[in-house]
N, C-alpha and C positions, 0 to 999 in steps of 0.2 A: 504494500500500500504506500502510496510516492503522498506527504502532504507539502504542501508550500507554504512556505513562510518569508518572511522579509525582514531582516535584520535592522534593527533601531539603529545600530550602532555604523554601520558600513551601506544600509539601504542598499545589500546583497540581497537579492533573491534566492536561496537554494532548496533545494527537494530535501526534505528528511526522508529516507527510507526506512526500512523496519531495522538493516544493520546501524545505520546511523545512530538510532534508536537508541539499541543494545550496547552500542558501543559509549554512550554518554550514561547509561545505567551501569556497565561496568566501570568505567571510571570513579563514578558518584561513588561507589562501592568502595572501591580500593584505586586511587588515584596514582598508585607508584606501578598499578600492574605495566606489564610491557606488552608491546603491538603482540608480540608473539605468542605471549601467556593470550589477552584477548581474541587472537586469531587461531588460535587452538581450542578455544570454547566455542568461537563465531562457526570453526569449518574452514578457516578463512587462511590463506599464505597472510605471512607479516608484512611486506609490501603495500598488499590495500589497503591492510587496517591503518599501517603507518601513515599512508596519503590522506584516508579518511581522517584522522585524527588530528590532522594538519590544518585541513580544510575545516575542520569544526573551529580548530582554532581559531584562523583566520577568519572566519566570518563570525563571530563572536559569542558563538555558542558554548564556546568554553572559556572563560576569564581569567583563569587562575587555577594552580595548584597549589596542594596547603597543607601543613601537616595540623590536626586537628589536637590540639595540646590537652592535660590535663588540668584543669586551673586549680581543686583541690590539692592537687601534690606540690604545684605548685606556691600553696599558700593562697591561692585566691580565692576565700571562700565565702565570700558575701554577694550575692547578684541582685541589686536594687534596677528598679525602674522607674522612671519619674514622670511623671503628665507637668508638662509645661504651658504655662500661656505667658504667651506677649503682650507689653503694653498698645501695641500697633499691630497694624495687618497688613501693613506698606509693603512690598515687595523689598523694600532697602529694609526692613527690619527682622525681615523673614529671612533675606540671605547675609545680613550681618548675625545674627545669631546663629544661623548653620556654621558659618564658615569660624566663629569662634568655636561652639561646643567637637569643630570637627580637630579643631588642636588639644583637645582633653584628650591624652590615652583612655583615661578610663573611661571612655564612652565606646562600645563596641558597636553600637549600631542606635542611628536617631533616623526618626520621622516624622515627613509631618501628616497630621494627621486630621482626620473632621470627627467633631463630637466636640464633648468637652476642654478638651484641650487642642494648640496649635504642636507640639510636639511631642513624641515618645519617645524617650532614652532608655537604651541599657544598659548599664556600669557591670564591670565586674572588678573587685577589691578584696582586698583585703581580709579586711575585717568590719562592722559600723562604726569605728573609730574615722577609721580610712574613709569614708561615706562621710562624716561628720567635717573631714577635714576640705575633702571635696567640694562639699558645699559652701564652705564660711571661705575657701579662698579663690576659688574657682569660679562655680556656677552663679553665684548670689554677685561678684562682680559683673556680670553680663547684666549692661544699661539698659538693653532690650527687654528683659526678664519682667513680668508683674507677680506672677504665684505660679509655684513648686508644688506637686502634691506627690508623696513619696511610696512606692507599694515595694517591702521589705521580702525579697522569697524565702520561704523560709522549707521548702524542699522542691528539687528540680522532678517534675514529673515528664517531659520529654525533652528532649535536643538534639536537632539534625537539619544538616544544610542539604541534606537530600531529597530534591524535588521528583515526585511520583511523574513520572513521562508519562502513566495509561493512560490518557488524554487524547495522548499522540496518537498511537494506536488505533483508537475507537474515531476520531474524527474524521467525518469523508472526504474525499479526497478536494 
């Protein structure tokens, strides 16, 4: 099954087909496999797999490789989230406040969002000392800022960067 798509990033048009597919689910999987490990599962000489892999890259289906760390062994074991609003809804206050909280390490990932709030952050830290310190020298200096409201996790019930393709699959052509 051939589906098309068009690339946001390069406005390449290319066919996913079903190895293409497979081949962005094994990755998701285990990102260090090799063309040949892949193409021994796929049926496949290492050659195509290796072009295909290539070409996913280049057209930006694939962003990045990444080793996925442990942040408890690491010490990081506190993961807050915060709902943010702006004093403004200006476009200069929306991308002055991104392009600060985007120089916080400890923001893993922020959005903006509709509902109650204009952004959602995710910190991972420490400890709530580390949280506490974040915020009194960090975040609460952002001019932009009106009100913080803070949701403490206090156990990780799932986490994975891996996106389900069956989509792909099932969509007609």
């Amino acid at each position: 099954m051939n589906l098309l798509f068009c690339n946001q990033y390069y406005h390449v048009k290319h066919t996913l087909d079903s190895t293409d597919i497979k081949i962005l689910e094994l990755l998701q999987e285990n990102s260090k496999r090799s063309a040949k490990q892949i193409g021994q599962q796929l049926n496949l000489s290492q050659t195509p797999i290796f072009e295909r892999i290539k070409k996913l890259e280049r057209e930006g289906y694939i962003k990045n490789y990444m080793a996925v760390l442990n942040e408890r062994r690491l010490g990081l074991k506190q993961t807050v989230f915060i709902g943010v609003t702006l004093k403004g809804h200006s476009r200069s206050y929306l991308e002055k406040f991104l392009m600060k909280v985007s120089d916080f390490p400890e923001v893993l990932e922020c959005y903006q969002v509709a509902g109650n709030y204009d952004f959602m952050l995710k910190l991972v830290l420490e400890d709530i000392e580390a949280y506490q310190v974040f915020v009194e020298t960090k975040l609460s200096l952002i001019a932009e800022l009106n009100s913080v409201n803070s949701y403490i996790a206090i156990k990780k019930g799932k986490q994975t960067n891996r996106l389900d393709l069956g989509f792909l699959k099932d969509s007609p052509k």
